[in-house]
C-alpha positions in Angstrom: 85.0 41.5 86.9 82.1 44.0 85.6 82.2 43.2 82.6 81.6 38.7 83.5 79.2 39.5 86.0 77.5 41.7 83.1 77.9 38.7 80.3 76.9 35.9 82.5 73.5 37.8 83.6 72.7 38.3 80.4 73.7 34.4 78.7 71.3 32.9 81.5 67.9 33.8 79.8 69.3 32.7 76.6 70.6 29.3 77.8 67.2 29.0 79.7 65.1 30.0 76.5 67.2 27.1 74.7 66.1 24.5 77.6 63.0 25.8 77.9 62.2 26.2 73.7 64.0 22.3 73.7 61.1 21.3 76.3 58.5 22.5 74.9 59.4 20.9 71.2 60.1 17.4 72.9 56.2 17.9 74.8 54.6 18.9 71.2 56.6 16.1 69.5 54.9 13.7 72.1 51.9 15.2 72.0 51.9 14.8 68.3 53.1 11.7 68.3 50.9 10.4 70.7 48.0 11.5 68.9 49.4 10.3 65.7 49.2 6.8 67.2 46.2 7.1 68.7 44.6 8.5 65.8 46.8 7.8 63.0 45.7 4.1 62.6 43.9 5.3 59.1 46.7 5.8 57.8 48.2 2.4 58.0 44.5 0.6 58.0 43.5 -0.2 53.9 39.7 -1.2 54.7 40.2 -3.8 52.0 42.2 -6.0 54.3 39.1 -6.4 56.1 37.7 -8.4 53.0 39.9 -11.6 53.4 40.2 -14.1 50.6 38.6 -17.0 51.0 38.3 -20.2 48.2 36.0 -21.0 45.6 34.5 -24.8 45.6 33.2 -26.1 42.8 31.1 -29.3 43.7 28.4 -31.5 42.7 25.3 -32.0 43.9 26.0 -34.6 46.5 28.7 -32.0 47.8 31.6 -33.9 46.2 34.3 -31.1 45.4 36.0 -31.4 42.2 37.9 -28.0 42.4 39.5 -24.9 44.8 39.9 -21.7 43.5 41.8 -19.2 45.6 45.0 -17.2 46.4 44.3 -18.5 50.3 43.0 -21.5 50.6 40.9 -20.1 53.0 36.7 -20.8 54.5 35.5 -18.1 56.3 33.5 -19.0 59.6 31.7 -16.4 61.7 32.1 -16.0 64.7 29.1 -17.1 65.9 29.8 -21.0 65.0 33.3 -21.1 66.5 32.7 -22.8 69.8 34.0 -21.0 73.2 36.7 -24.0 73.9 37.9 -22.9 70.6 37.9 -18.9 70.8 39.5 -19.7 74.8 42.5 -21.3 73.3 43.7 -19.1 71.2 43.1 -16.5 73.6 44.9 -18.1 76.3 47.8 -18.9 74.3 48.4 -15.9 72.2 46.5 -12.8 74.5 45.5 -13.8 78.1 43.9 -9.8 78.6 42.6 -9.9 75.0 39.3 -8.7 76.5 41.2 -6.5 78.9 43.3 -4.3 76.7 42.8 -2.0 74.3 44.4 -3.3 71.4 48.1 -2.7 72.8 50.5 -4.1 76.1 52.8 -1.2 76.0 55.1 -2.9 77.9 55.8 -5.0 75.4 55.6 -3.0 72.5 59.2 -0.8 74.7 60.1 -3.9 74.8 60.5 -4.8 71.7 61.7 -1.8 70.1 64.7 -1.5 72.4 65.5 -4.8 71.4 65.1 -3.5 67.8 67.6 -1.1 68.4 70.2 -3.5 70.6 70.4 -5.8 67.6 70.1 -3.2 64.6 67.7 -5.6 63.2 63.8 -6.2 63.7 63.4 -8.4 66.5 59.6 -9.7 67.2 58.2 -8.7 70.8 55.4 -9.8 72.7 52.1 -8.8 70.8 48.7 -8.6 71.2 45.9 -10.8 68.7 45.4 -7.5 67.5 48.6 -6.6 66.9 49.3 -9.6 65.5 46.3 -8.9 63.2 47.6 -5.8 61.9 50.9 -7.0 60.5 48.8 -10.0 59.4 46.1 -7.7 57.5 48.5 -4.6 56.8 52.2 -4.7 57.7 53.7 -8.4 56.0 55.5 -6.9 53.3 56.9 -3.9 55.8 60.2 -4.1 57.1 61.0 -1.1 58.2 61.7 0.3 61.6 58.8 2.0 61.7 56.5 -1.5 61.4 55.9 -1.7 65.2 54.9 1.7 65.6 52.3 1.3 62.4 51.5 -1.8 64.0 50.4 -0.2 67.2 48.5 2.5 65.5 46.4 0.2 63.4 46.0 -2.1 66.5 44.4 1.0 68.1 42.0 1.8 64.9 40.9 -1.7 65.4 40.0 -1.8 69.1 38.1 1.6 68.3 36.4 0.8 65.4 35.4 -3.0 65.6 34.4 -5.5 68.6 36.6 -8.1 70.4 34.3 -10.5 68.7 34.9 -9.0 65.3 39.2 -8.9 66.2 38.8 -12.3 67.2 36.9 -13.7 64.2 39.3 -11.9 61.9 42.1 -13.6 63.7 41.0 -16.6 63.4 40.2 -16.7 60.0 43.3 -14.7 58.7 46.0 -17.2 60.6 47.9 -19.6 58.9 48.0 -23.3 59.5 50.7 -24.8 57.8 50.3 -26.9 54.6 48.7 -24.4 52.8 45.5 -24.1 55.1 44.2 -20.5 56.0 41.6 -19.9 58.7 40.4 -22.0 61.5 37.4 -23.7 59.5 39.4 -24.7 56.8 42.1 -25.8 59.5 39.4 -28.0 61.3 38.1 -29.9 58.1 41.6 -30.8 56.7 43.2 -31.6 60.0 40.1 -33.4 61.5 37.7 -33.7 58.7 34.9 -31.8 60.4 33.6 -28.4 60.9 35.2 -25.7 63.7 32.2 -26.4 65.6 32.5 -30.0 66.1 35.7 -29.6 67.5 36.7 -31.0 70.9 38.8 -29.3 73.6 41.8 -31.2 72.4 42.0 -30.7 68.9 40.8 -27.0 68.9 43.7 -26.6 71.5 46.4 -28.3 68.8 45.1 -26.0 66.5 46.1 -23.0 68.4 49.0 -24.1 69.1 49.9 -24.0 65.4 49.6 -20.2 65.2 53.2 -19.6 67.2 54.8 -21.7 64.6 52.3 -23.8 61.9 55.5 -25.9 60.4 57.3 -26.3 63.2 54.6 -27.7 65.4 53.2 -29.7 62.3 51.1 -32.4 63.7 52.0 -34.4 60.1 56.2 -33.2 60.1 56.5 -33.3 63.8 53.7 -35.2 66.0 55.6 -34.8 69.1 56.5 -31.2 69.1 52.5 -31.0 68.0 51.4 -32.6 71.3 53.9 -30.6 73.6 52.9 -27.5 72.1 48.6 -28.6 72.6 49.2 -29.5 75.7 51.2 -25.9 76.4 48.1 -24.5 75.6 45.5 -26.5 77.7 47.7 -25.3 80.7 47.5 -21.9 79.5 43.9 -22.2 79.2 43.8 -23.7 83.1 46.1 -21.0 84.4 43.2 -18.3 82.7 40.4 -20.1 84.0 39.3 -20.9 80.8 39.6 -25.2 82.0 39.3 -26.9 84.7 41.8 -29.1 86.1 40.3 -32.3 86.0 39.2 -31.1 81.9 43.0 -30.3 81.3 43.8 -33.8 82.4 41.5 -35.5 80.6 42.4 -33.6 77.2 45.6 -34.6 77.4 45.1 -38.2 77.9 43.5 -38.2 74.1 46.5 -38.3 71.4 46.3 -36.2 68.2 43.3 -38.0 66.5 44.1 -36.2 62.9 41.8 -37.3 60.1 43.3 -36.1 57.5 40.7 -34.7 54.9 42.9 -34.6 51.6 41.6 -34.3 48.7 41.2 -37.8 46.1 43.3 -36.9 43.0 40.9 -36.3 39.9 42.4 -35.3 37.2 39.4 -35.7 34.8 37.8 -33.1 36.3 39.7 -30.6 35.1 38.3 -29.6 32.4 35.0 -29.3 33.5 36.1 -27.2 35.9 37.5 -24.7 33.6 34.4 -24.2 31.6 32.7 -23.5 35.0 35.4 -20.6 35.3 34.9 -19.6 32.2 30.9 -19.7 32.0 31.3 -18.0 35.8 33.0 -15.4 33.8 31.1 -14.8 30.7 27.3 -15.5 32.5 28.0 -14.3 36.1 30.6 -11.9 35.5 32.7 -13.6 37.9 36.4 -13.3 36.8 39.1 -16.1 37.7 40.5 -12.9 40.0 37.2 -12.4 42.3 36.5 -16.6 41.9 40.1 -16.5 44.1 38.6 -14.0 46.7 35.2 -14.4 47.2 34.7 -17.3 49.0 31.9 -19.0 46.5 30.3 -22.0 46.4 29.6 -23.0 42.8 27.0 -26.4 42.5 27.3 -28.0 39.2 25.7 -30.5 37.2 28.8 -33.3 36.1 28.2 -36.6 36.9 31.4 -38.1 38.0 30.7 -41.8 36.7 30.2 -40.0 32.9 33.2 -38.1 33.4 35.4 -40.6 34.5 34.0 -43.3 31.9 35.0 -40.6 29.2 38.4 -39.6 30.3 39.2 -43.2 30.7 37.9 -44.0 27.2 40.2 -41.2 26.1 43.1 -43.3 27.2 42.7 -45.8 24.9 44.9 -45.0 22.1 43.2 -47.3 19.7 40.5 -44.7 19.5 43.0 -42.2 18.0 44.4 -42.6 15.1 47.4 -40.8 13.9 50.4 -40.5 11.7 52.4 -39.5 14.9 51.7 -39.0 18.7 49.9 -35.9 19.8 46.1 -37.1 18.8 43.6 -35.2 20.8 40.1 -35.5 21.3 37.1 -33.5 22.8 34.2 -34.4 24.3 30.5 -33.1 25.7 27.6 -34.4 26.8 24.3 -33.1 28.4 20.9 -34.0 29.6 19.0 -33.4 26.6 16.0 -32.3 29.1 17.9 -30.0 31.0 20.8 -28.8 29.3 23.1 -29.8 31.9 26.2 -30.5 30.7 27.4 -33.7 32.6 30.4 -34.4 30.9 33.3 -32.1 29.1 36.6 -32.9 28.1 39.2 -30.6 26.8 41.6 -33.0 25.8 42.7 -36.4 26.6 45.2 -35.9 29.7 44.0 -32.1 30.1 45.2 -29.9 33.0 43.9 -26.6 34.4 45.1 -23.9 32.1 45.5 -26.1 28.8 43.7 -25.6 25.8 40.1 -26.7 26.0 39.4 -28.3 23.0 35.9 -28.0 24.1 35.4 -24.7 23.4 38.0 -24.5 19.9 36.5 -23.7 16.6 37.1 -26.6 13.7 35.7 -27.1 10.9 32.5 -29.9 11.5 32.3 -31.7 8.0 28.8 -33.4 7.5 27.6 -32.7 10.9 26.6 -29.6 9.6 24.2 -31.0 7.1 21.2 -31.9 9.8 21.1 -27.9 10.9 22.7 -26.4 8.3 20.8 -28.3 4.5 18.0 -30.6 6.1 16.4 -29.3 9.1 15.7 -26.1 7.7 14.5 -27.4 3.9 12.2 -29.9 5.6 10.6 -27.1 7.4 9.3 -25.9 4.1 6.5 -27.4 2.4 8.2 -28.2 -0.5 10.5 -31.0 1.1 9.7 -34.2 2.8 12.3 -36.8 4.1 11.2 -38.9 0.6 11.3 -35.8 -1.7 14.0 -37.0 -4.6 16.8 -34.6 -5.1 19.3 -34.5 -7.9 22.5 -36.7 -7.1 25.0 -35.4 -9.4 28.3 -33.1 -9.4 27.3 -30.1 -10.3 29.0 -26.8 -11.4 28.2 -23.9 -9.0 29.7 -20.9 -11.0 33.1 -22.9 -10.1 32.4 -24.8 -7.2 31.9 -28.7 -7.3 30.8 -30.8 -5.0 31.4 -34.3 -4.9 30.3 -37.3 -3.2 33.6 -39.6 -1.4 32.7 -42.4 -2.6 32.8 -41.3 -6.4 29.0 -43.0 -6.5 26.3 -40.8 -8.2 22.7 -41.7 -8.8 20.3 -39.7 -10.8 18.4 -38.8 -7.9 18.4 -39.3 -4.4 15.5 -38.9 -1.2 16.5 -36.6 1.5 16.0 -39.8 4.0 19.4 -41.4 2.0 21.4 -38.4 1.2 21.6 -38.0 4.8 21.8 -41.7 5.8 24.5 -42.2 3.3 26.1 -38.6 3.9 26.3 -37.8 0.4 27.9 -34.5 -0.9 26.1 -33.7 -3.9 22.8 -33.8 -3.8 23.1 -31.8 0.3 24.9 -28.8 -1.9 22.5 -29.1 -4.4 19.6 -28.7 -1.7 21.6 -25.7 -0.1 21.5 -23.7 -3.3 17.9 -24.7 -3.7 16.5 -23.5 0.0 19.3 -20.5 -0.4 22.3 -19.6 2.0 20.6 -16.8 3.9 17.7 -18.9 4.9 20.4 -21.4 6.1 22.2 -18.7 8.1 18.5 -17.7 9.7 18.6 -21.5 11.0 21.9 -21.8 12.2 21.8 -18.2 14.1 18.4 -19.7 16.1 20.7 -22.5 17.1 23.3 -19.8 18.2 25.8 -20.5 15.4 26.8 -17.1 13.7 29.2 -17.7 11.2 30.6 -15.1 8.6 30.7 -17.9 5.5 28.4 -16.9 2.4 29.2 -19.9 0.6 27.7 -23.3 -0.4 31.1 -25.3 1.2 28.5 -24.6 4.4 26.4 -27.2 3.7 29.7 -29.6 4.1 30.8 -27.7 6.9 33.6 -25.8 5.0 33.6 -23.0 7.5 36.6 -20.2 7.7 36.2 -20.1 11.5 34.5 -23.8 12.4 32.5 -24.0 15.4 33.1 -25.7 18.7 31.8 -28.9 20.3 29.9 -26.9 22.1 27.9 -25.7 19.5 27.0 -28.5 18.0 26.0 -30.3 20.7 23.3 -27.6 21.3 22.1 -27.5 17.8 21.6 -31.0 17.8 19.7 -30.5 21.2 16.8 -29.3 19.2 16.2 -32.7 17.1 16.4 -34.0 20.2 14.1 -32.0 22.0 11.0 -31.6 19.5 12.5 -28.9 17.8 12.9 -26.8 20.9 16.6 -25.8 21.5 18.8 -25.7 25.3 21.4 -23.8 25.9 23.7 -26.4 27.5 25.8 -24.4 30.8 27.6 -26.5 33.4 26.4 -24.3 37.0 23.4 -25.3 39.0 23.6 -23.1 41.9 26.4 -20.5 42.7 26.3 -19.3 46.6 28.3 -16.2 48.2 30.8 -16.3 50.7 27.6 -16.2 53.5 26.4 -18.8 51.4 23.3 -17.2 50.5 21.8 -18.7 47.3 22.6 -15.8 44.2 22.2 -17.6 40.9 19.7 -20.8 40.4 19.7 -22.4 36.6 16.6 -22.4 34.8 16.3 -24.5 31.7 15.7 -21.8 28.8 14.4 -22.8 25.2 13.9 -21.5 22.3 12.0 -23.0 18.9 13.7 -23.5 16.0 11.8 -26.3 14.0 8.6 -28.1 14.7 7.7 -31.5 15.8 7.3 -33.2 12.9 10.9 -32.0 11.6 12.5 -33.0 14.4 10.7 -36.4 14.6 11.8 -37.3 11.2 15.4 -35.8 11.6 15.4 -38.3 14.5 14.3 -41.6 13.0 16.3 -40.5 9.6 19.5 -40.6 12.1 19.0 -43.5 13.7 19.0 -45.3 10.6 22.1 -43.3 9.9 23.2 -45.1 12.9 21.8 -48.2 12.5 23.1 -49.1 8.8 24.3 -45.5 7.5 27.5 -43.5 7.7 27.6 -43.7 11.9 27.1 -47.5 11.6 30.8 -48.2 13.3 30.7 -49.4 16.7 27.8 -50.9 19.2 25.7 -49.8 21.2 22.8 -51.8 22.5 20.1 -49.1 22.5 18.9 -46.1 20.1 21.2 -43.7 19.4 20.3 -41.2 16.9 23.5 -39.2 15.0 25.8 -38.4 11.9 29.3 -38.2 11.8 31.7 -35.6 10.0 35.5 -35.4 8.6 37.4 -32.8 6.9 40.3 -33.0 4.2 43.4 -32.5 5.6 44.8 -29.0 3.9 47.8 -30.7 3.2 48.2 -34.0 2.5 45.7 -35.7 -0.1 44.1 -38.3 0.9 44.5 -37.9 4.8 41.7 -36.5 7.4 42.2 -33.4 9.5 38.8 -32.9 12.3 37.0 -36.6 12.7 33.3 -36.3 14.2 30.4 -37.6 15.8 27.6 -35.9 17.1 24.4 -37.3 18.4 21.8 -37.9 21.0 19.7 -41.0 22.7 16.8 -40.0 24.5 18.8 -39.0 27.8 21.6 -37.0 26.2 23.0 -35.5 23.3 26.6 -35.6 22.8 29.5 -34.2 20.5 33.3 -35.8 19.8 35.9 -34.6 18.1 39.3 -35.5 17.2 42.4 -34.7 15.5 45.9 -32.7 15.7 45.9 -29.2 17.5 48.9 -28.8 14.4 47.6 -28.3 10.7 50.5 -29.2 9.0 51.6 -32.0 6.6 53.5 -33.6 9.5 50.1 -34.1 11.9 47.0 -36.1 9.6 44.4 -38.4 11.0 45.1 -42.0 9.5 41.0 -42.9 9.9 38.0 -41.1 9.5 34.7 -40.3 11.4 34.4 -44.1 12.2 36.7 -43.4 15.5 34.9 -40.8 16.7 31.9 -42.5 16.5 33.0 -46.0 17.9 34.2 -43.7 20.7 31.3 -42.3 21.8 29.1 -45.8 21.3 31.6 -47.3 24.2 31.3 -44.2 26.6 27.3 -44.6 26.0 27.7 -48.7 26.7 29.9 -48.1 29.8 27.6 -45.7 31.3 24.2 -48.2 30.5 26.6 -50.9 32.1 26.4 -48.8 35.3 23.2 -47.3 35.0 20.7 -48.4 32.3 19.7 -45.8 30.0 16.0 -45.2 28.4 16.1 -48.4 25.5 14.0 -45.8 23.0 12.9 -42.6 21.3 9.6 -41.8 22.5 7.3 -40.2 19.5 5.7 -36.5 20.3 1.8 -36.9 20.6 2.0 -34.2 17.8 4.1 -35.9 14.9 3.5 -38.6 12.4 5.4 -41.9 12.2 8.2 -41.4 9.4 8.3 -44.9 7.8 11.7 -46.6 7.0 13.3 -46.3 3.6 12.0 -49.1 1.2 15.4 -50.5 -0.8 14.0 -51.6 -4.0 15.2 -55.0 -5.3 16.5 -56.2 -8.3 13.6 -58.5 -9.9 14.8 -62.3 -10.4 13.4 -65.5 -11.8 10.3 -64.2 -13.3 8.8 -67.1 -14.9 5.5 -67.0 -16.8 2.6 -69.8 -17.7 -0.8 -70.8 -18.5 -3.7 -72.0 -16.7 -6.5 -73.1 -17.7 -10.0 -73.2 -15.5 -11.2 -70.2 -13.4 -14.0 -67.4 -15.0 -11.8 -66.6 -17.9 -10.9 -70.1 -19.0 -7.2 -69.4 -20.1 -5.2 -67.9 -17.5 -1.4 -66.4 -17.5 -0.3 -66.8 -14.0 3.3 -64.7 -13.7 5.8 -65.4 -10.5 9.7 -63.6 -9.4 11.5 -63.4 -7.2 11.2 -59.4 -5.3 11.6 -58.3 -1.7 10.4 -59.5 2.1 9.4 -56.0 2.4 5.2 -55.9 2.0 5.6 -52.5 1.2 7.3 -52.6 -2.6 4.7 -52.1 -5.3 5.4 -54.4 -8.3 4.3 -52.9 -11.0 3.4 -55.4 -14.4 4.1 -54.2 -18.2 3.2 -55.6 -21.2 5.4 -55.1 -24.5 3.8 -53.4 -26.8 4.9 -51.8 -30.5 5.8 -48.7 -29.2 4.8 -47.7 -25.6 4.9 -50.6 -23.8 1.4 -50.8 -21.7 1.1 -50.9 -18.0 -1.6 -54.0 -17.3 -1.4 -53.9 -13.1 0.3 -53.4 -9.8 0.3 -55.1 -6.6 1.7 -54.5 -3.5 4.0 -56.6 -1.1 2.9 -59.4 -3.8 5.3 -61.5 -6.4 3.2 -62.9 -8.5 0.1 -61.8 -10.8 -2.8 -64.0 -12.6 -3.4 -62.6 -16.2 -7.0 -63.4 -16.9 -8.1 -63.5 -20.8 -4.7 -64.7 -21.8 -5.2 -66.4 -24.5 -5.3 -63.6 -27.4 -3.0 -60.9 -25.5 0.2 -60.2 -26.0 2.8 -62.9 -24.6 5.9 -61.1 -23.1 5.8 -59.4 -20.1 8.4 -57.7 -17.6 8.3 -56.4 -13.5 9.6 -52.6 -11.9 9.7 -52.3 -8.4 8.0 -49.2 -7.3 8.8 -46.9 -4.1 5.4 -45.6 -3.2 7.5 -43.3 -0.9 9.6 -41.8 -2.7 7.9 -42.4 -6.1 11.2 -43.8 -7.5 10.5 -46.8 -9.9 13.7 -49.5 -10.0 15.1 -51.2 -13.1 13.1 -53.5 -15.1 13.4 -57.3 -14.8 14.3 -59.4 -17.7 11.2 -60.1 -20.3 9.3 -63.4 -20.4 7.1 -65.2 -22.9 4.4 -66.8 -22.2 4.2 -70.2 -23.6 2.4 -73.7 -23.4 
């Protein structure tokens, strides 16, 4: 009996140790884990949550939208603008003590974790907007037991490091809405095509009654469950004291009212819109990625009546010609005063994420030949528009260049080797003026190309350029030899809609006045009754076309253009396979291309009428239209008698209506036959002391422009 009494006294401070150690574990564990929640919220809150993602617009000047970027489709709205009705509603229905609390009923949150653990599965309780904010902003994708607790700890963080206010906003601008609709003001404008704070009692009550359950109270799915669940809320809002009775009643007399805001289909926007993401990108150094985040508002410059006239042009398959199905096309246009584009197309049915033919290098043909050969030699002194170059095939250490037609003259003026587009004598004039000099050119008018060979005066590129580029070189013909950089963004705003980027027209000189004045009026006439003569349009239209060999199959065209300008716009077309391969050839030339553009231009004067003509610079000189010389007929020749000299020769043929051809008179002679006059605009010539000259005589036509004489007419003799 000792011996017990002796073990027991001495097992009793060991089994009170255990209690007391077991105590004193389970306080510190509390203790901890109290403070963990109260303080541990950093560890659960990522600060970048804060930063919700809200949509891009892209939209016109009038505020029409042609395009959302975003992950969320999502508005943000501060605070400030939401009206009280608005912020009550939510409150009442989701958080009656929202201003009360401090961040977490912990009621509840036992609550729910016992149920938790009843039905081994997670088991939503009763939460706060704050808690219902932090497994919004942190805890979506966690689903483990431990997501209430982290819940309540970064509810906690929340309530001590922001304002009710700021909670509150952040709720409402994080909460989902159904059909893909994020925040309250993006909620408001699609469900009731205004802004959160227009919104009456009524409809900012449906909408927070969508944040229990967005698609199953779905005013558009399920109308009836929609009204229920608004009017739930306006009798939470009177139970608050948030509404008055006779307010609560008269809400709920009013039926839904939606006026739905959805968006009109435009699927020819769509590639305009992706060179606004891509010049966002390359100008503004905004990527696709923070374009989906950051909530911008991106003005730009299309005109919707061009664009659509354009895609629907591009419809027309008798624009396209092909071997096979699969044609494409590309086209741009801009103000040729501002350098905003106001039409792009990537492609005839393009979609977002497609090649944008816009911006793919081909090779241009003879559009090259205006910036590349012309423009630059007629900035030298040496060359005029009427200068006569050589208009034959020659050999360039093994490089031939020859004209389509197979039609060589001895010589050719500048003003008709480009009218006619003619191969020849524009290689010949290449060689003259020399490649680098070229290049010097065609880098001003931001075309860098690696080529150091004369196939660049025909636009034989090993890269190509893009429509793109060519419609800004031709921008400086059209501009008095002053260059734009075309770019589609006006305005670009941030997510607080503060103005960070305003367009200013930039431009740079390249050639002077009077070269781009007679580039002009040389390419009208190209227009008018040269090369880019297919089509109609009713007013001037200044351009040149170009077409490339297909690789593959003789005979057959690969790239078709037309580029060009009036004096609003300057535009460039393209067309052809996105295929190079002997299965995929063009079955017409440049002529589609060009008769493409003339019906876009036509359609748009039809809607709005466009400037009729080419207004001259103050500081350039006229460039007079080509004289054709013609082929002398009927010269007849007789004498007269009377007049000062007695015996007269009077000569007569048949020349040209043009006043300006100089006729030039011979007389044959043994051996150099003797020039006896000229007159001008004049067909016929009184010989005065005929009687003892010589008696046969023949006519030339004379260009005073170019200083080309024409073929001789037949001879006559004079006789009684």
């Amino acid at each position: 009996m000792k011996k017990e009494r002796t073990w027991f006294k001495r097992g009793k401070p060991k089994y009170v140790r255990g209690v007391l150690y077991s105590v004193i574990a389970l306080l510190v564990l509390s203790i901890t884990g109290f403070v963990l929640i109260l303080y541990g919220g950093a560890l659960v809150v990522d600060d970048e949550a804060f930063l919700l993602d809200a949509r891009t617009t892209i939209e016109t000047e009038d505020g029409t939208i042609i395009g959302r970027l975003y992950n969320e489709n999502r508005e943000l709205v501060s605070i400030d603008r939401i009206p009280d009705h608005v912020k009550n509603a939510f409150v009442a229905v989701e958080d009656r003590r929202f201003y009360d609390h401090a961040g977490v009923d912990f009621r509840s949150v036992m609550r729910a974790l016992v149920r938790d653990i009843v039905a081994m599965d997670k088991v939503e309780g009763a939460s706060t907007i704050t808690q219902q904010l932090a497994k919004n902003l942190f805890l979506h994708h966690d689903k483990t037991w431990m997501r209430k607790t982290k819940e309540v700890m970064a509810a906690i963080y929340m309530e001590q490091h922001f304002s009710k206010d700021r909670i509150l906003e952040l709720y409402v601008n994080e909460i989902y809405f159904g059909q893909g609709i994020y925040g309250i003001q993006t909620a408001a404008k699609y469900f009731y095509s205004k802004p959160v704070q227009d919104l009456t009692i009524e409809e900012g009550a449906m909408l927070a009654g969508l944040a229990k359950a967005p698609n199953g109270y779905s005013p558009i799915e399920h109308p009836d469950k929609a009204l229920e669940r608004r009017n739930v809320v306006l009798q939470s809002m009177e139970n608050a004291g948030m509404l008055s009775t006779e307010d609560r009643l008269e809400a709920e007399n009013h039926d839904l009212g939606l006026e739905l805001n959805e968006r009109e289909a435009m699927p020819y926007t769509d590639s305009y819109v992706d060179l606004v993401m891509k010049e966002a990108a390359e100008k503004h150094d905004l990527s696709v990625k923070e374009l989906k985040r950051g909530g911008y508002r991106i003005v730009v410059n299309v005109d919707l009546n061009a664009q659509r006239i354009a895609y629907e042009a591009f419809q027309n398959d008798a624009y396209f010609p092909g071997n096979t199905e699969g044609v494409e096309g590309a086209f741009v246009m801009m103000d040729q005063k501002t350098g905003e584009i106001v039409s792009a197309l990537g492609g005839r049915s393009y979609q977002l994420g497609e090649l944008n033919r816009a911006t793919v290098n081909r090779q241009p043909g003879s559009t090259m030949k205006p910036i590349a050969v012309y423009g630059p030699a007629l900035m030298k002194e040496t060359y005029t528009p009427y200068t006569l170059i050589p208009d034959q095939p020659l050999d360039y250490s093994g490089y031939t260049a020859t004209n389509v037609d197979g039609q060589y003259g001895e010589s050719v003026s500048i003003y008709n080797a480009l009218k006619y587009s003619k191969n020849a004598p524009a290689v010949w004039l290449l060689d003259q003026i020399g490649i680098s000099y070229s290049k010097d050119y065609l880098n001003d008018l931001n075309i860098s190309i690696e080529d150091n060979g004369l196939a660049i005066a025909l636009g034989g590129l090993s890269e190509g350029i893009t429509p793109l580029n060519l419609m800004d070189s031709y921008s400086a013909f059209s501009r008095n030899g002053k260059m734009v950089d075309s770019h589609t963004i006006n305005r670009i705003y941030d997510a607080e809609d503060t103005l960070i980027f305003q367009s200013e027209t930039e431009e740079k000189n390249v050639f002077t006045e009077q070269v781009a004045w007679d580039m002009t009026e040389m390419l009208l006439e190209t227009v008018k009754s040269g090369s880019a003569s297919a089509g109609s349009y009713p007013k001037e239209l200044a351009g040149k076309t170009g077409t490339t060999q297909h690789p593959f199959v003789e005979g057959q065209v690969k790239d078709a253009w037309f580029a060009g300008y009036t004096p609003d716009y300057v535009m460039a077309a393209w067309m052809g396979y996105d295929q190079s391969d002997k299965d995929h050839y063009l079955t017409g030339g440049s002529a589609y291309p060009t008769e493409l553009t003339k019906a876009i231009l036509t359609e748009m004067n039809r809607l709005e009428p466009l400037t009729e003509t080419f207004t001259k610079p103050e500081g350039a000189v006229a460039l007079e239209k080509p004289i054709e010389l013609p082929e002398i007929e009927n010269l007849k020749a007789s004498y007269e008698i009377g007049g000062f000299s007695l015996v007269q020769a009077k000569l007569t043929w048949k020349g040209s209506a043009d006043e300006r051809v100089v006729y030039r008179i011979y007389r044959v002679e043994d051996g150099i036959d003797e020039r006896v006059a000229e007159v001008e605009g004049e067909t016929e010539y009184t010989i005065n002391n005929a009687l003892f000259k010589s008696k046969q005589y023949y006519i030339t036509a004379y260009d005073p422009l170019t200083k080309l004489e024409g073929e001789r007419s037949e001879t006559v003799k004079l006789s009684w």
